[in-house]
C-alpha positions as a Python dict, from the first residue, in 0.01 Angstrom:
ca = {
    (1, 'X'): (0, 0, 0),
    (2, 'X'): (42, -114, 314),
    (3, 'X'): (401, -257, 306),
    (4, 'X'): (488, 88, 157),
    (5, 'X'): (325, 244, 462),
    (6, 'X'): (484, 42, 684),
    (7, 'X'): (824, 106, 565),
    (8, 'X'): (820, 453, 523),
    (9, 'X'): (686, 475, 864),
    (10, 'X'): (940, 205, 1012),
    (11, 'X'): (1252, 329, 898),
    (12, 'X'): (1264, 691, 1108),
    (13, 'X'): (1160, 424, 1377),
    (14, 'X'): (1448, 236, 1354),
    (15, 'X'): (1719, 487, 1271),
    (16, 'X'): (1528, 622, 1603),
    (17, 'X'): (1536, 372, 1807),
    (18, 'X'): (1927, 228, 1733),
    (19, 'X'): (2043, 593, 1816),
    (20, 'X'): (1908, 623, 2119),
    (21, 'X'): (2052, 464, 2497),
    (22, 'X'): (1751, 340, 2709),
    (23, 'X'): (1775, 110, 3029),
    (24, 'X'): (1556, -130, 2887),
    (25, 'X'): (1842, -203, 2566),
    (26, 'X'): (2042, -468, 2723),
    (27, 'X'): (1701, -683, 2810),
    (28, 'X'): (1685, -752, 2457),
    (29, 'X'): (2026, -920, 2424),
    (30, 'X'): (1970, -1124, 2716),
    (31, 'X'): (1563, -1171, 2734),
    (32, 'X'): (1439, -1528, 2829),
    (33, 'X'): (1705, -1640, 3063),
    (34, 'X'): (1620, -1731, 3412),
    (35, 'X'): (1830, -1672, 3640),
    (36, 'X'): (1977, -1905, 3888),
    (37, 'X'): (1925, -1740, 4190),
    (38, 'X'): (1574, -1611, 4377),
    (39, 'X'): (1519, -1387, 4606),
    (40, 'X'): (1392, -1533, 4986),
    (41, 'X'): (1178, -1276, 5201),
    (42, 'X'): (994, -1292, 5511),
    (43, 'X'): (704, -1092, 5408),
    (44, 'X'): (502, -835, 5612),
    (45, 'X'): (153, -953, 5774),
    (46, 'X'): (-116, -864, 5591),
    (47, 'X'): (107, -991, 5296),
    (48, 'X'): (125, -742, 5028),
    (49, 'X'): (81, -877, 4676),
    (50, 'X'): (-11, -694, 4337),
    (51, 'X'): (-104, -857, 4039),
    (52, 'X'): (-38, -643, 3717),
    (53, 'X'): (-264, -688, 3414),
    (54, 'X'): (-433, -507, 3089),
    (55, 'X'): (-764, -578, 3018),
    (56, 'X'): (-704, -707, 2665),
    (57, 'X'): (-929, -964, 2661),
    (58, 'X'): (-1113, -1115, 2991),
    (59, 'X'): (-868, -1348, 3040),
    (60, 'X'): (-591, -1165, 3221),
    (61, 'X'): (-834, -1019, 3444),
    (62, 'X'): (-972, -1373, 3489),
    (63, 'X'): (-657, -1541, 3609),
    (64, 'X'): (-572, -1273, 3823),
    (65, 'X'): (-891, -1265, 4020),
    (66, 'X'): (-818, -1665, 3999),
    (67, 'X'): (-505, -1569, 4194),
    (68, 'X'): (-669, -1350, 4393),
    (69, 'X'): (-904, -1620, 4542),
    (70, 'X'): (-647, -1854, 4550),
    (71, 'X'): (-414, -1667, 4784),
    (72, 'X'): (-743, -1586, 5013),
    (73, 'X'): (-816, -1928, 5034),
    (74, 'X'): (-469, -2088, 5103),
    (75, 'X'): (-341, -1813, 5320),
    (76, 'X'): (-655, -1642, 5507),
    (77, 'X'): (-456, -1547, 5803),
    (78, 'X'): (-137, -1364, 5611),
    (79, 'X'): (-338, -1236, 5314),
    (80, 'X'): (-665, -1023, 5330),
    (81, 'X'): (-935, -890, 5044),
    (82, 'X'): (-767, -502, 5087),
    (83, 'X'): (-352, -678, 5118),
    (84, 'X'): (-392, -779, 4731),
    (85, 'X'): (-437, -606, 4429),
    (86, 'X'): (-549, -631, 4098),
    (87, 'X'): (-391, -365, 3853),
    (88, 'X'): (-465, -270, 3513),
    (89, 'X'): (-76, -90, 3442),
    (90, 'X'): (-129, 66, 3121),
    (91, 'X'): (-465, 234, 3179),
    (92, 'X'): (-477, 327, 3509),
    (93, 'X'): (-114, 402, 3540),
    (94, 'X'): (18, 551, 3188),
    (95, 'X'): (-26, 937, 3093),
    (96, 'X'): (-350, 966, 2958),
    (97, 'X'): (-267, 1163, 2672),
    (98, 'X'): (-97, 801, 2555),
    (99, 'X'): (-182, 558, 2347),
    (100, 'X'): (-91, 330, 2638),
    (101, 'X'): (-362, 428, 2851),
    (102, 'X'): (-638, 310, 2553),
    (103, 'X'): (-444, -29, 2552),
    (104, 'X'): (-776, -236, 2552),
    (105, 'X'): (-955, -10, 2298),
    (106, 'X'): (-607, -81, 2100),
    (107, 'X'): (-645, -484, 2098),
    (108, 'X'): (-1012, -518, 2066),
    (109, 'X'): (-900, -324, 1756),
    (110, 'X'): (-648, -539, 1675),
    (111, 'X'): (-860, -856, 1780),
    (112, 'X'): (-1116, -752, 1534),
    (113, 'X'): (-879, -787, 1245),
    (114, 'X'): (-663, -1080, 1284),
    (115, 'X'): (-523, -1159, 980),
    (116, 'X'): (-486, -781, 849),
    (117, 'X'): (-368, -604, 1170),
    (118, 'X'): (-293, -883, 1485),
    (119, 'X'): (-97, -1125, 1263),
    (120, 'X'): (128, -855, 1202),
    (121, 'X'): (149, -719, 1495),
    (122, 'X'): (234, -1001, 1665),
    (123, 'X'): (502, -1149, 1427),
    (124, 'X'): (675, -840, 1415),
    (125, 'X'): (660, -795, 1802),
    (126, 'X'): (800, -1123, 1803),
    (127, 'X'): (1031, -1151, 1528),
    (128, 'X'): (1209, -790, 1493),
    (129, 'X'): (1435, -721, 1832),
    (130, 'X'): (1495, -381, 1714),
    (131, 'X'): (1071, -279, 1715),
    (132, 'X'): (1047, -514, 2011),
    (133, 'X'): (1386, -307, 2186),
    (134, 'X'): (1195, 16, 2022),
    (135, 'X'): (861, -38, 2232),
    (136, 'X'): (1033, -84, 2510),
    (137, 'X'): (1214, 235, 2502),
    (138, 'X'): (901, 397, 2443),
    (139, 'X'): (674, 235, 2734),
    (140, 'X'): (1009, 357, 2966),
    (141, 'X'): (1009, 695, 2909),
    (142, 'X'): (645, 789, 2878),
    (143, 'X'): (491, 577, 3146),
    (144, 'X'): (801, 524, 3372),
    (145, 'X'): (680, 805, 3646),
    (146, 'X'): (324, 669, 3678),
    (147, 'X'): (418, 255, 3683),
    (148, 'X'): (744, 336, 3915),
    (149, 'X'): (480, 472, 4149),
    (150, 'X'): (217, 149, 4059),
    (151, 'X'): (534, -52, 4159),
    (152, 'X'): (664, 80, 4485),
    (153, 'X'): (372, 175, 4613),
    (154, 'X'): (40, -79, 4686),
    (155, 'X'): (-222, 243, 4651),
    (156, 'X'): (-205, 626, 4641),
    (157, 'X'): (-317, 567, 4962),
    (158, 'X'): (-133, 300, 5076),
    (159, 'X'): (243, 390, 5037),
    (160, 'X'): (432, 62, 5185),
    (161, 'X'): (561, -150, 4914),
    (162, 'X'): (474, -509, 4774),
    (163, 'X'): (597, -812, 4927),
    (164, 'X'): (532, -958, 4629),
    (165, 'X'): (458, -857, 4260),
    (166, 'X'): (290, -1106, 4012),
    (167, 'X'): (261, -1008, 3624),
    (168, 'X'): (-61, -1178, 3449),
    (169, 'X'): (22, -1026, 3073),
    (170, 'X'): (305, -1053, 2841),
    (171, 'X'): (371, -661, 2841),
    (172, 'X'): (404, -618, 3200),
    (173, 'X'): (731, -786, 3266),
    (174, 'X'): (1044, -631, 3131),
    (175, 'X'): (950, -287, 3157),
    (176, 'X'): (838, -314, 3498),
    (177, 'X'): (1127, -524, 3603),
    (178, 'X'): (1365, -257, 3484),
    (179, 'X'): (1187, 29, 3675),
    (180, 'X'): (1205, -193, 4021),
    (181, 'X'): (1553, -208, 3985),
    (182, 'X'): (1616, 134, 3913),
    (183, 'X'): (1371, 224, 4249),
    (184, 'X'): (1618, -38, 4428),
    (185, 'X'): (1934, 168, 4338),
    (186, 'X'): (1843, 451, 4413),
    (187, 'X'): (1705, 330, 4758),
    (188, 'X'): (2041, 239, 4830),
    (189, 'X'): (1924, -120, 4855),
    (190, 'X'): (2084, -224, 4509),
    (191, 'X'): (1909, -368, 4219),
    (192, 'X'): (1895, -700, 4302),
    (193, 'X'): (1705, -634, 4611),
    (194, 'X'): (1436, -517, 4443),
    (195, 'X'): (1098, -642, 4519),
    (196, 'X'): (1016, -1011, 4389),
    (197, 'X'): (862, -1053, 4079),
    (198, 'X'): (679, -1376, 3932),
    (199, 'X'): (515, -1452, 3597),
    (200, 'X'): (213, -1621, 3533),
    (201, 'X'): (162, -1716, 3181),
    (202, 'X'): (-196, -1683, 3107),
    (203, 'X'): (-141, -1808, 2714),
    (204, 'X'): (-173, -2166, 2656),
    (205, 'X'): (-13, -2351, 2403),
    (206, 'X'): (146, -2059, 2232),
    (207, 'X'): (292, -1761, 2345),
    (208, 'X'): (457, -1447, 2283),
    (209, 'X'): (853, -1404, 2411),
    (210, 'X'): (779, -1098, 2593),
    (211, 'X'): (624, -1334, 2848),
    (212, 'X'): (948, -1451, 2962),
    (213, 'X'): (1275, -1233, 3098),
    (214, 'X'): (1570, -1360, 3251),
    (215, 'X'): (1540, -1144, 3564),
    (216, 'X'): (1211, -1274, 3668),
    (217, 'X'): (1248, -1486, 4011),
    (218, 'X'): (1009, -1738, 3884),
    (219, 'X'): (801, -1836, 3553),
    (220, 'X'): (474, -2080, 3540),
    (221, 'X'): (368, -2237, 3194),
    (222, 'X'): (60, -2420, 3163),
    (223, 'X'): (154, -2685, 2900),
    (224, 'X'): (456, -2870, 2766),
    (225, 'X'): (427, -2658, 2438),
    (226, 'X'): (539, -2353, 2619),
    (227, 'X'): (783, -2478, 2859),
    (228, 'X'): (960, -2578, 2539),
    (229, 'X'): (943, -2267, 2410),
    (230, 'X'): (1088, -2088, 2701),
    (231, 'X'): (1369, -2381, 2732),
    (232, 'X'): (1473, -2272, 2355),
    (233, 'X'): (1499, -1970, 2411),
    (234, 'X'): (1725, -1936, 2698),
    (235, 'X'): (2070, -2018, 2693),
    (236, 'X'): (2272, -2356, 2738),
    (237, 'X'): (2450, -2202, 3028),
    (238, 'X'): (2163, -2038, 3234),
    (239, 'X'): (1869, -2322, 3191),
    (240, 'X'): (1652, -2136, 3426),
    (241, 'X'): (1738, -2392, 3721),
    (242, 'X'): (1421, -2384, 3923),
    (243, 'X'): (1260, -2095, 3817),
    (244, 'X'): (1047, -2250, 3542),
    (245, 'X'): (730, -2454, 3654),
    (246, 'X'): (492, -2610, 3460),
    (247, 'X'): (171, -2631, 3649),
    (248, 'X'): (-128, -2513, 3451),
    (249, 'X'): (-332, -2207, 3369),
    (250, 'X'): (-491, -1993, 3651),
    (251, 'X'): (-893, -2105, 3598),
    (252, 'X'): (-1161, -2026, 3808),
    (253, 'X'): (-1272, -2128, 4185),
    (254, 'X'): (-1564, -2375, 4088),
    (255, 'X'): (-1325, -2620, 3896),
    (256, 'X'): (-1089, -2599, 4168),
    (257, 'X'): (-1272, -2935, 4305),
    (258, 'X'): (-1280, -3116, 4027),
    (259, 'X'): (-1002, -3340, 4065),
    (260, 'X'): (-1106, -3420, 4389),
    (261, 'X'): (-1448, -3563, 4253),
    (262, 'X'): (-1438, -4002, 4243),
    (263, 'X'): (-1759, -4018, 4023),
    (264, 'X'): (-1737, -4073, 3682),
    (265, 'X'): (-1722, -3767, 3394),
    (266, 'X'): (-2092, -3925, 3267),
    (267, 'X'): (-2240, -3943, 3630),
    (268, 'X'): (-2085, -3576, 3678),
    (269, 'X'): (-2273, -3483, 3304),
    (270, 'X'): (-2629, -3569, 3510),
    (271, 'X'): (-2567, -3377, 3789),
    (272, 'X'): (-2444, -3069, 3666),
    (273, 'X'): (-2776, -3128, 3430),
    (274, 'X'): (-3013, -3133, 3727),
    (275, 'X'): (-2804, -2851, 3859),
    (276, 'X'): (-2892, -2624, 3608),
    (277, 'X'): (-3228, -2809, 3570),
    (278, 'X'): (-3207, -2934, 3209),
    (279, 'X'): (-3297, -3245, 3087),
    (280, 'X'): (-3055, -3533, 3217),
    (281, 'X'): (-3161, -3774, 2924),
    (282, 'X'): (-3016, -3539, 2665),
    (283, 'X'): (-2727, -3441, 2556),
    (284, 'X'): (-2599, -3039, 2577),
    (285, 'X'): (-2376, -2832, 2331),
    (286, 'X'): (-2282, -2570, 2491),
    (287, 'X'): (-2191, -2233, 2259),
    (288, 'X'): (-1946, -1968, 2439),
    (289, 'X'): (-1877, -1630, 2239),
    (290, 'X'): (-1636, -1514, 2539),
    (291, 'X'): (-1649, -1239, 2775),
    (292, 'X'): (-1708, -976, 2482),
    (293, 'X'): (-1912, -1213, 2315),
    (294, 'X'): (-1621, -1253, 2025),
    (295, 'X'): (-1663, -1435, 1706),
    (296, 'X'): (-1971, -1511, 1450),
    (297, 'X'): (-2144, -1663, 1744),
    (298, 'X'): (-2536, -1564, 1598),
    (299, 'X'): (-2471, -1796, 1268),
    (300, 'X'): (-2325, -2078, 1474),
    (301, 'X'): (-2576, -2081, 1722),
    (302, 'X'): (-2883, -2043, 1478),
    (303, 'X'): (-2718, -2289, 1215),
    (304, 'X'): (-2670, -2564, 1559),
    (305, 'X'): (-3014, -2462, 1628),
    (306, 'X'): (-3196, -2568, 1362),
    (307, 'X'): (-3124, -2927, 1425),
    (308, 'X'): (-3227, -2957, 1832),
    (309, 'X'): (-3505, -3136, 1766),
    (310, 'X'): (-3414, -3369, 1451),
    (311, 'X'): (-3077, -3442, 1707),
    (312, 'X'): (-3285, -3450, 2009),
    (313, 'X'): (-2998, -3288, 2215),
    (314, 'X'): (-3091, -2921, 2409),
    (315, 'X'): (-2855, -2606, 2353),
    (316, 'X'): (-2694, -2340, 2544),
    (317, 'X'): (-2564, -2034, 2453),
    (318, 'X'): (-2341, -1821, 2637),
    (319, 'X'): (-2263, -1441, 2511),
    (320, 'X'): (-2087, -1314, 2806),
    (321, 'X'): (-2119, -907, 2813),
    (322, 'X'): (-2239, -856, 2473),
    (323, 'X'): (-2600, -739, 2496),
    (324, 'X'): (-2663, -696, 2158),
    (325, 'X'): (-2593, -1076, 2103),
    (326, 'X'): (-2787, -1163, 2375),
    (327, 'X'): (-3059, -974, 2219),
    (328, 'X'): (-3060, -1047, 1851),
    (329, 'X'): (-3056, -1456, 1988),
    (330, 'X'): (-3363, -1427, 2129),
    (331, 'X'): (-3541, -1241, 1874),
    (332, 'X'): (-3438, -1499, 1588),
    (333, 'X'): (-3424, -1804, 1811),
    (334, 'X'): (-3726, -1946, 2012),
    (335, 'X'): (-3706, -2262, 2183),
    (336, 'X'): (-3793, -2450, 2467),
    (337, 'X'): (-3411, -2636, 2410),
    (338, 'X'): (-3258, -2367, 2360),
    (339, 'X'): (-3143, -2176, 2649),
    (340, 'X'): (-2973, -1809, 2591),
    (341, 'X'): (-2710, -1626, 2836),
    (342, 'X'): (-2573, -1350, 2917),
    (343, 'X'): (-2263, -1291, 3164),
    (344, 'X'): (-2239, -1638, 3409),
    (345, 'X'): (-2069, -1733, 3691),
    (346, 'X'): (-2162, -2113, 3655),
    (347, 'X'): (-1941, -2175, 3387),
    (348, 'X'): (-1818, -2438, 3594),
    (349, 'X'): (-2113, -2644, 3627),
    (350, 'X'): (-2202, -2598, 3224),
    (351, 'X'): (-1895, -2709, 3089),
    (352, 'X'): (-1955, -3026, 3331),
    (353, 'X'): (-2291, -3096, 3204),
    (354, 'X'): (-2188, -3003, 2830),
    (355, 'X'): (-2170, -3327, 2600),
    (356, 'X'): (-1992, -3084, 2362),
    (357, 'X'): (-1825, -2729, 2389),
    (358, 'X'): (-1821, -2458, 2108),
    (359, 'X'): (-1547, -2183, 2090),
    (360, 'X'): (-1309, -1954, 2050),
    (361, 'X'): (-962, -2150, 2118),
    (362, 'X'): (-892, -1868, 2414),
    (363, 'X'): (-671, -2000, 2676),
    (364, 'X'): (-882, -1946, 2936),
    (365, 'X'): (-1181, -2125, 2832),
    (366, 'X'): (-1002, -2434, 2674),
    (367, 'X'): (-824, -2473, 2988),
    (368, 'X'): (-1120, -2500, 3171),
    (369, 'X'): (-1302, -2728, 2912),
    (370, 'X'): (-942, -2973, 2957),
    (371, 'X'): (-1021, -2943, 3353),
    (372, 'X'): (-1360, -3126, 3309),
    (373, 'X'): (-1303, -3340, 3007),
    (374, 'X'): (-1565, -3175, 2803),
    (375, 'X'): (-1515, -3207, 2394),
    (376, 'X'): (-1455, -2932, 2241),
    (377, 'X'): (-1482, -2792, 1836),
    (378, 'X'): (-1265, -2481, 1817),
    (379, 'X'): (-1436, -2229, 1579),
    (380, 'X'): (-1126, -1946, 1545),
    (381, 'X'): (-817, -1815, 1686),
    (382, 'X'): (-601, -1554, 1697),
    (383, 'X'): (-296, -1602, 1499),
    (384, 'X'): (20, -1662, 1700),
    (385, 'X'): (-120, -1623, 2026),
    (386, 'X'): (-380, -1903, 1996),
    (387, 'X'): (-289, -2115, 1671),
    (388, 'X'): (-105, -2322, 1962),
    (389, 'X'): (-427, -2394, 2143),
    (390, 'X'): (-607, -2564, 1844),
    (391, 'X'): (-315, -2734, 1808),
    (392, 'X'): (-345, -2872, 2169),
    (393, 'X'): (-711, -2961, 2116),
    (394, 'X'): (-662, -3191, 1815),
    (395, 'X'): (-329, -3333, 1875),
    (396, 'X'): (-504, -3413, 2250),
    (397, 'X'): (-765, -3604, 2076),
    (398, 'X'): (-1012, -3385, 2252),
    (399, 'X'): (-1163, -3208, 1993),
    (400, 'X'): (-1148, -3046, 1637),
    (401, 'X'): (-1155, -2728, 1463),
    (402, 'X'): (-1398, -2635, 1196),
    (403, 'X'): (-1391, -2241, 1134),
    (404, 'X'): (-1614, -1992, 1235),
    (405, 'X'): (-1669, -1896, 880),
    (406, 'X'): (-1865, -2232, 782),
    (407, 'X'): (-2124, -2258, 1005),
    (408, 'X'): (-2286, -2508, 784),
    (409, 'X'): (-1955, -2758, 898),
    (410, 'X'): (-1991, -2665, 1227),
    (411, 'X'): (-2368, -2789, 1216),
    (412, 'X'): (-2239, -3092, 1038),
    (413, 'X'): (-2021, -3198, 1304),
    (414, 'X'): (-2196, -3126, 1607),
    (415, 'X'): (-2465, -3397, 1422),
    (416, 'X'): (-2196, -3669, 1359),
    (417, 'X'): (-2090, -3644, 1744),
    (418, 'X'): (-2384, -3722, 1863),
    (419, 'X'): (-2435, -3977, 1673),
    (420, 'X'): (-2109, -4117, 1822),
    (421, 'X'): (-2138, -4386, 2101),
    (422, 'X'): (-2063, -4337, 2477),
    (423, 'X'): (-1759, -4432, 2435),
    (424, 'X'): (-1643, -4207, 2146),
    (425, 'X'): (-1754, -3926, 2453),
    (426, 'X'): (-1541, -4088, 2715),
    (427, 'X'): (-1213, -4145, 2484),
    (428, 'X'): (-1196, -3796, 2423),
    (429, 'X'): (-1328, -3682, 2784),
    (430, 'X'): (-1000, -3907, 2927),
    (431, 'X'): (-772, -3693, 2659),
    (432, 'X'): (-876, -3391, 2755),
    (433, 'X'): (-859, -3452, 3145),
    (434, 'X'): (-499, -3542, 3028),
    (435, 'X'): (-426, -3166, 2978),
    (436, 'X'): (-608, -3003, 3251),
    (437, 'X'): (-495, -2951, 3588),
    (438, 'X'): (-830, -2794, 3773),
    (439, 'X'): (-591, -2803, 4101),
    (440, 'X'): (-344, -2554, 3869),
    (441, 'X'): (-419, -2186, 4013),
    (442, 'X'): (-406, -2294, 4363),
    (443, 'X'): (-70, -2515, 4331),
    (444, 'X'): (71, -2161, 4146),
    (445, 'X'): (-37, -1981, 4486),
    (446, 'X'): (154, -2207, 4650),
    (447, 'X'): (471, -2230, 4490),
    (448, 'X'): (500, -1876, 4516),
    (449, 'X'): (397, -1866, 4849),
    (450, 'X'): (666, -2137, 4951),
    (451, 'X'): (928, -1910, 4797),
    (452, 'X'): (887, -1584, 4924),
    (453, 'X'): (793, -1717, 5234),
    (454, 'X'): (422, -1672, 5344),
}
């Protein structure tokens, strides 16, 4: 039923979309190609930078505010709290008639089926350059008046332009890109003197080619995986010369340190135990749902549960913004070892003191768990987008994955861990390490920074 659907609704689509000239055609053919050259500035003081997002997910947000700090910290005299901006494109920027403008209603959607709605979804968005070519004729011409203005323009208030603009999602490059030129030429400054325009990829070890388009001044990957990926898919005579950087993922302020630290990962375990004033003689699995408190975290948590005192290790559960979690936790767990969270800013310092990490294989999150060595049992992922990131985990050596839909195995191998020596933590606390970078979000800042100038 649902293939029929599809095609009967697809083929209008097509016939639509091969008929019709947009601006945005000619990406397509040429998409993934760096360029050779970038454009030099010598931006304004305060520096103006915007950061374009959607809130599907926390993690776009998450980087970006990671960005945010960064370029407050490294640059406090060129760049100030009001000279940067965080935007959300597609809701506060696309007619709200649109579907656009209900993008993060769309994914969570889409999230909550993976294998019947995302899978497909994303395959097709990645596989079919007519649907892909399709979308981006539609995105043009129904939200080009309100993100031309989102563009050119810092505020409704504020009507000088950005020095610098910075996407932090996969759907906010090529459009965009196409609309800055377009503002260019008819400046009479000509399109290639458009405003600069940088890409952070905030996916991990797999991501979708809508991240990456040849007129972008500058791309940063996180892992080998993807800079791969974006090597294949540009072509043998335009290799992208400087443009492409592999650094790392954007993660928050409190592991920027990290690195810096010369104790060892077991002597930073007790501390971040007294820190959050747990018990430094046992071990802690940490459980994290995610911002929206995603996944069958209640059966995970109450199957781990069960065992904290045969085990002898304490518990923490983390279930970001999702109150009803939070509060269905507490009414069918009660324990002094068990300790359950809402929303936290100290992920930091709990990943730190964590023996062993629980989750989601989000970028965001594993990236974090690689910046402080902490082992890690991936319990799902989305297909596409994060298969790549369980892949990292247990080709790293750093952890496992044992789905979400067994808790029972999940139990199981949180108990043969810690039965494992010292030694079996600090192997795969060294392999982890091995694909973190906790200096990565300000070295991005940086980089860019060094380019345009500041």
């Amino acid at each position: 039923m649902y293939l029929m659907t599809a095609s009967f609704l697809l083929l209008p689509v097509i016939k639509f979309a091969t008929s019709f000239h947009i601006p945005v055609q000619q990406i397509s053919s040429s998409m993934l190609r760096l360029s050779s050259t970038s454009p030099t500035v010598v931006p304004s003081s305060p520096v103006k930078i915007k950061l374009l997002i959607s809130d599907t997910g926390g993690g776009h947000r998450a980087s970006a505010n990671s960005l945010k700090a960064a370029f407050l910290s490294r640059y406090p005299d060129r760049v100030t709290e009001e000279s940067i901006v965080i935007d959300d494109i597609y809701v506060d920027h696309s007619p709200q008639w649109s579907h656009f403008s209900n993008f993060p209603g769309i994914y969570k959607f889409a999230a909550s089926q993976p294998d019947l709605v995302w899978k497909n979804v994303y395959e097709i968005g990645e596989d079919v350059d007519i649907l892909r070519q399709f979308n981006d004729c539609l995105t043009y011409h129904i939200c080009r008046e309100g993100w031309t203005e989102c563009l050119t323009k810092m505020s409704t208030e504020d009507g000088d332009s950005p020095d610098v603009i910075i996407s932090c999602h996969p759907l906010t490059n090529t459009v965009p890109i196409t609309l800055l030129e377009e503002a260019a030429e008819r400046s009479g400054k000509g399109k290639d003197k458009r405003s600069p325009f940088y890409t952070v990829c905030t996916d991990l070890n797999s991501a979708h080619r809508t991240w990456f388009d040849e007129r972008c001044d500058g791309v940063y990957v996180p892992t080998e995986g993807l800079r791969k990926k974006a090597l294949s898919l540009m072509t043998p005579s335009n290799n992208g010369g400087d443009k492409l950087r592999k650094i790392g993922l954007p993660i928050r302020e409190g592991f920027w340190s990290l690195s810096d630290s010369q104790t060892s990962r077991e002597e930073q375990r007790k501390q971040a135990l007294e820190e959050l004033e747990l018990d430094t003689g046992k071990r802690l699995v940490v459980v994290i749902g995610g911002g929206d408190g995603m996944g069958k975290v209640a059966a995970i948590a109450e199957n781990v549960a069960e065992m904290v005192d045969e085990m002898g290790f304490q518990l923490v559960v983390i279930c970001g913004s999702n109150k009803k979690l939070l509060s269905d936790l507490k009414t069918s767990i009660n324990h002094p070892s068990v300790r359950l969270l809402g929303f936290v800013n100290n992920v930091h310092t709990l990943m730190l003191g964590a023996s062993i990490l629980i989750t989601k294989a989000g970028p965001g999150t594993l990236a974090e768990a690689a910046a402080t060595g902490t082992p890690t049992i991936c319990t799902s992922f989305l297909p596409g987008q994060e298969a790549g990131n369980v892949d990292l985990v247990v080709d790293g050596g750093w952890g496992c994955f044992c789905s979400e839909d067994d808790p029972a195995n999940i139990k199981s191998t949180v108990k043969t861990w810690l039965t494992q020596p010292q030694s079996f933590f600090e192997e795969m606390s060294e392999k982890a390490k091995a694909d973190g970078n906790p200096q990565a979000t300000l070295q991005i800042v940086e980089d860019i920074g060094s380019r345009i100038g500041i």
